[in-house]
VMD Tcl script that draws the C-alpha trace (Angstrom):
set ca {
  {26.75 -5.90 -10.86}
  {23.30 -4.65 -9.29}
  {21.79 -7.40 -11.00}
  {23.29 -10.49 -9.22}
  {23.07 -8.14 -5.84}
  {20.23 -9.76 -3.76}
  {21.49 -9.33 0.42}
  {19.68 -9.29 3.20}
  {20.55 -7.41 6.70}
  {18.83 -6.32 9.52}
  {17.22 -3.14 7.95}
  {16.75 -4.46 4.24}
  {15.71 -7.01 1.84}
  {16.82 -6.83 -2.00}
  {15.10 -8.78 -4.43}
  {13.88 -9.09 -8.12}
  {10.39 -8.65 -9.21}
  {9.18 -7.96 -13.30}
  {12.55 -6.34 -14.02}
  {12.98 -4.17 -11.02}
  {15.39 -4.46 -8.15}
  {13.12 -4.10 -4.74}
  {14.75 -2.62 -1.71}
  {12.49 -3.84 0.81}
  {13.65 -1.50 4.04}
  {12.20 -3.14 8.00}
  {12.37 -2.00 11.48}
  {13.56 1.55 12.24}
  {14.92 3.45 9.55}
  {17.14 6.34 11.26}
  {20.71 7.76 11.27}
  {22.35 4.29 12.15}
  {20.39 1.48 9.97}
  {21.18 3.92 7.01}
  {24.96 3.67 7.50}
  {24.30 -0.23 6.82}
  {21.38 0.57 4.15}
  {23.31 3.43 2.06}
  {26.41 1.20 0.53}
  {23.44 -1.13 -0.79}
  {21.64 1.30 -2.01}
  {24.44 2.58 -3.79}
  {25.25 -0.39 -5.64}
  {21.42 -0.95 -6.87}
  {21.56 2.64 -8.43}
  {25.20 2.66 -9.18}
  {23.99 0.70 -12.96}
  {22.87 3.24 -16.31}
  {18.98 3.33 -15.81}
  {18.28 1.54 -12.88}
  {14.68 0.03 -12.49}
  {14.28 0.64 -8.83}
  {11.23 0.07 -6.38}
  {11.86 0.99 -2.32}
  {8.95 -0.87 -0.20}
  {8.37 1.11 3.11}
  {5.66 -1.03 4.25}
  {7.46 -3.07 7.29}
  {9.19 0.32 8.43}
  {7.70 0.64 12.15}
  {9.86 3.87 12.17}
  {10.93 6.44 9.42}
  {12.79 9.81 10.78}
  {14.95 12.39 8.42}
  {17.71 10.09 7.92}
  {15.36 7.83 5.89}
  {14.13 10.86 3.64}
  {17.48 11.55 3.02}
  {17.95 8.28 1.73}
  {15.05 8.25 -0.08}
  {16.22 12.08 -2.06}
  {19.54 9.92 -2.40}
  {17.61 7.39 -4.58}
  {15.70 9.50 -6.03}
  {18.74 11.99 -7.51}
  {20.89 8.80 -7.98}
  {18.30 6.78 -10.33}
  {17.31 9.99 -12.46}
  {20.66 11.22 -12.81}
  {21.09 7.30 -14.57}
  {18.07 7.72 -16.22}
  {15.90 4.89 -14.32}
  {12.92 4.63 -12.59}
  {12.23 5.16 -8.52}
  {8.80 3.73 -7.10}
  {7.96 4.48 -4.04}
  {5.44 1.96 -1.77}
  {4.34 3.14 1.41}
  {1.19 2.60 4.02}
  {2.17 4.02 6.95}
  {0.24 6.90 8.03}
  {2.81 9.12 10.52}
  {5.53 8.21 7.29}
  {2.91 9.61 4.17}
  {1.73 12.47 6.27}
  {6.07 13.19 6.63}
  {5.71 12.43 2.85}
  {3.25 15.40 2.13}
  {5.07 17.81 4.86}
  {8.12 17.73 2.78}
  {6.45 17.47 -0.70}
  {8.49 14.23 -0.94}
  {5.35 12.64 -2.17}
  {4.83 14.73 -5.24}
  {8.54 14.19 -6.30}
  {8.30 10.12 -5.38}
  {4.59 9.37 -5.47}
  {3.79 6.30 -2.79}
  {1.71 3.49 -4.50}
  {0.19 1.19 -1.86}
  {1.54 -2.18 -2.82}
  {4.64 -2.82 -5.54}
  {2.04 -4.38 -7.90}
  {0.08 -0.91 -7.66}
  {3.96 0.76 -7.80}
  {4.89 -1.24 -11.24}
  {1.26 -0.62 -13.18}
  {2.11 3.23 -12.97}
  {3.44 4.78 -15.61}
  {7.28 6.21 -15.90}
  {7.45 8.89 -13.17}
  {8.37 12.38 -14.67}
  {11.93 12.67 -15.80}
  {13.03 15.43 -13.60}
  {9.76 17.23 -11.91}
  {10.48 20.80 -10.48}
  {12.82 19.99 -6.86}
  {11.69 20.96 -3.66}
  {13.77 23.24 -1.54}
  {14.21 19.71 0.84}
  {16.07 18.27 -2.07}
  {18.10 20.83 -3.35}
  {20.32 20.74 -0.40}
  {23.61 19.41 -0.18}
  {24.23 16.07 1.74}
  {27.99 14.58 2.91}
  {28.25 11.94 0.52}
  {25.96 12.27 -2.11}
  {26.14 11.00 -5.53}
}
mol new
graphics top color blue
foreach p $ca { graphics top sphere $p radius 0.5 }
foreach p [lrange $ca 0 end-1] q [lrange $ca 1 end] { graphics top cylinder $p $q radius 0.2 }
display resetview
């Protein structure tokens, strides 16, 4: 159960805070830490309307791999009917945010206290080409 799940590994942190499971993700987030990052992340969003917040702000390194997770999240939690916040500081990572119009889909609050004030995210906003395309794996 998602709810007892709190594991920590190299890449990521999971723990509780006002109802919501935090993924708190650290280091380098590319093709190999999100081989050990996915399964978790699968297991958070794997319960009906998962209450989910992903904290970027101790990633020193964010490539494709990670947006992919984050789309993965994203499609996972809506098609359970939760929630997805998205915290992020990082300058090079937001500006990779905007590029890809991630950050109108998944809009990155500054801390998770800033992340749990907002209000529900839109239920399913209009997708961007990025995350219309098929991944290996998903769902």
């Amino acid at each position: 159960m998602a709810s007892d799940f709190a594991p920590r590994t190299r890449h990521l942190r999971i723990h509780h805070d006002h109802g919501h499971v935090v993924l708190e993700l650290r280091g380098e987030i590319d093709l190999l830490s999100t081989t050990e990052i996915t399964p978790l992340l699968d297991a958070v969003t794997s319960e009906p309307a998962p209450r989910v917040v992903i904290d970027l702000r101790r990633v020193e390194f964010f490539d494709c791999s990670g947006l992919r997770l984050l789309y993965r999240a994203r499609r996972r939690v809506l098609d359970r009917g939760g929630r997805l916040h998205l915290v992020c500081t990082h300058p090079l990572t937001l500006r990779m945010f905007r590029l890809t119009g991630l950050s109108r889909l998944l809009p990155p609050s500054a801390s998770t206290e800033e992340a749990l004030s907002r209000p529900d995210p839109v239920a399913n906003p209009p997708e961007s080409p990025a995350s219309t395309v098929p991944t290996p794996g998903s769902s």
